[in-house]
N, C-alpha and C positions, 0 to 999 in steps of 0.2 A: 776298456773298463771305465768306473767312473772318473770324474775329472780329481785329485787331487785335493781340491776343497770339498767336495761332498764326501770324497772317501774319509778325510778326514774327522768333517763334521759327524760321521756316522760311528767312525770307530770310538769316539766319544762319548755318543750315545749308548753304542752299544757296550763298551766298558763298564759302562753307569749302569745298566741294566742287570748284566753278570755282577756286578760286584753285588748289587742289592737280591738277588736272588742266593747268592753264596753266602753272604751273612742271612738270610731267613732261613736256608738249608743250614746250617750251623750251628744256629740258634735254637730254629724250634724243630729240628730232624733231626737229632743227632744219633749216630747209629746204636744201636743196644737198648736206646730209651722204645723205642714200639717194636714187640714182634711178631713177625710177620711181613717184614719189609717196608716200605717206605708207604707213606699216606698217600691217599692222593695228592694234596698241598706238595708233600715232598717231590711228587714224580712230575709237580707242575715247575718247581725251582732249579729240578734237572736238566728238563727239558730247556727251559729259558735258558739256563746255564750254557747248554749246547747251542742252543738255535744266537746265541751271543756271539760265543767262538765263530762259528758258521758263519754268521752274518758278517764280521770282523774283513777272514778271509775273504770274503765273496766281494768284500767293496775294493779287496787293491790286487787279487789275482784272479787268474782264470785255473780253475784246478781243475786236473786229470777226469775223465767221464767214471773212474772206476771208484775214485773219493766221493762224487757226488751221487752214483747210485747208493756209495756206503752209507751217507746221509741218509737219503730216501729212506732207506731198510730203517735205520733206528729212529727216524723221526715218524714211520707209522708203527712201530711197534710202540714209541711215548704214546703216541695216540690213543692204541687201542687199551692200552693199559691203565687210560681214565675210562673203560667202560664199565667195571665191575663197581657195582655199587650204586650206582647212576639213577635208578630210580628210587635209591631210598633215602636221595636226600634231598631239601625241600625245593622250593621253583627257583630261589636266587643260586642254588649251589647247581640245582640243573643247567641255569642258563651260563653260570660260569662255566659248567666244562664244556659246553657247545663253544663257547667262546675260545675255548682252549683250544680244540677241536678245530675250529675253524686256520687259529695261526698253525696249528701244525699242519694242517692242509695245502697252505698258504704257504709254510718254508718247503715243502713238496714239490708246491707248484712253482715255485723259485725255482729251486734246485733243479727240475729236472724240465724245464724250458728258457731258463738264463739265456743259453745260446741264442738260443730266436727270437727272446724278446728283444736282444740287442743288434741283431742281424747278424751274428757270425754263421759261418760256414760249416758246412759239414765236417772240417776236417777232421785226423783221427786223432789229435792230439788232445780234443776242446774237453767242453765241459759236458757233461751227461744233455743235456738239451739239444748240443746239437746235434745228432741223428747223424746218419750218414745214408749215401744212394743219390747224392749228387754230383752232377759231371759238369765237363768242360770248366770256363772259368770260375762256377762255382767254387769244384774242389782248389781249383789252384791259389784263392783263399781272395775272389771278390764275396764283397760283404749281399744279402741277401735281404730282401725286405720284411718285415714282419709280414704273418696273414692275418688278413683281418680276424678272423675265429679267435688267432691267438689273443690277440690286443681286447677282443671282446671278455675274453676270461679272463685276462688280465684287469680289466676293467670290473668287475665283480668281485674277485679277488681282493683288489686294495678296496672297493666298500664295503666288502665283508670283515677286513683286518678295521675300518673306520668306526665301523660298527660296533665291534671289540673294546676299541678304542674308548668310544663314549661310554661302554657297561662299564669299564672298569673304574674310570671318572667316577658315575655314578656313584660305586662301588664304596671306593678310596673317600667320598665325602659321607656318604651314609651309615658305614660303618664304624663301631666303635674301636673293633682292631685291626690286626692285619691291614692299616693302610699302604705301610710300607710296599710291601709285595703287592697290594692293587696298583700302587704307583706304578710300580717295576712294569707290572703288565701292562700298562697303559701305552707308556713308551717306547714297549716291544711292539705294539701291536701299530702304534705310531711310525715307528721309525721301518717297520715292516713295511707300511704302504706306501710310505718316499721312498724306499729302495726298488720294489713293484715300480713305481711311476718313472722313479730316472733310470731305471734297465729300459725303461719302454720309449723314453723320452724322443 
């Protein structure tokens, strides 16, 4: 896993991110006031709220393959559930949910290649990434090198979360409200690509 000061440093980060998406969910979603279920805004502070927890976990254990497809499953169903609506609102709220879009793709892609970006094994204990159908001392738990393919997606991935990164910057200074939660996203999508990098590292 990572070394103890990054896992650290992250679960920090990502505390700081949860907490600021739970008070915007709290604040301006509170349940009863819209009906019809939650805004988009809201299904974005859920999401973070989760992809928080998630990230937490992911920096000081290795969880069961069966936790981490669980992830998968509800981190593309947040996905899809910024679709509705999507072209009736203007270019900045479009590119925002692309941007959304993107990290949940991004904690997907975490999730379900962690194993290989870090070199572990097939074994059947690991995390959803590692795959199994490897023999000899592989399975008996030598470490495995990343493929390059992987490390190239991987590589896309954290500039596509950078990329996130700088909209929401933008965002957070351009705007007159909601800077808070632009913040929040900034350094989800930040702290998403140092985690990407030092899985790969």
């Amino acid at each position: 896993m990572l070394s103890p000061l990054w896992a650290g440093s992250l679960t920090v980060l990502f505390v700081l991110t949860g907490i600021i998406h739970l008070l915007d969910l709290a604040v301006n979603h509170r349940p009863g006031e819209r009906r019809g279920g939650l805004t988009a805004a809201g299904v974005v502070d859920v999401t973070h709220l989760l992809m928080s927890i998630a990230m937490i976990l992911m920096a000081w254990v290795m969880l069961p393959a069966v936790v981490g497809w669980a992830q998968i499953a509800i981190f593309a169903i947040c996905a899809l559930a910024l679709l509705p609506g999507f072209g009736e609102t203007d270019l900045p709220g479009r590119i925002s949910r692309l941007a959304h879009g993107v990290l949940n793709l991004a904690m997907i892609w975490m999730l379900a290649a962690m194993g290989l970006l870090m070199g572990h094994t097939g074994g059947g204990d690991g995390h959803a990434g590692h795959g199994g159908g490897h023999g000899g001392a592989e399975t008996a738990g030598t470490p495995m090198g990343t493929p390059v393919w992987a490390e190239v997606v991987n590589g896309v991935v954290i500039a596509a979360c950078l990329a996130a990164m700088v909209w929401w910057i933008h965002r957070a200074v351009v705007s007159r409200d909601h800077r808070l939660p632009n913040v929040g996203h900034a350094l989800m999508a930040a702290g998403m690509a140092l985690m990407l990098w030092l899985m790969n590292a």
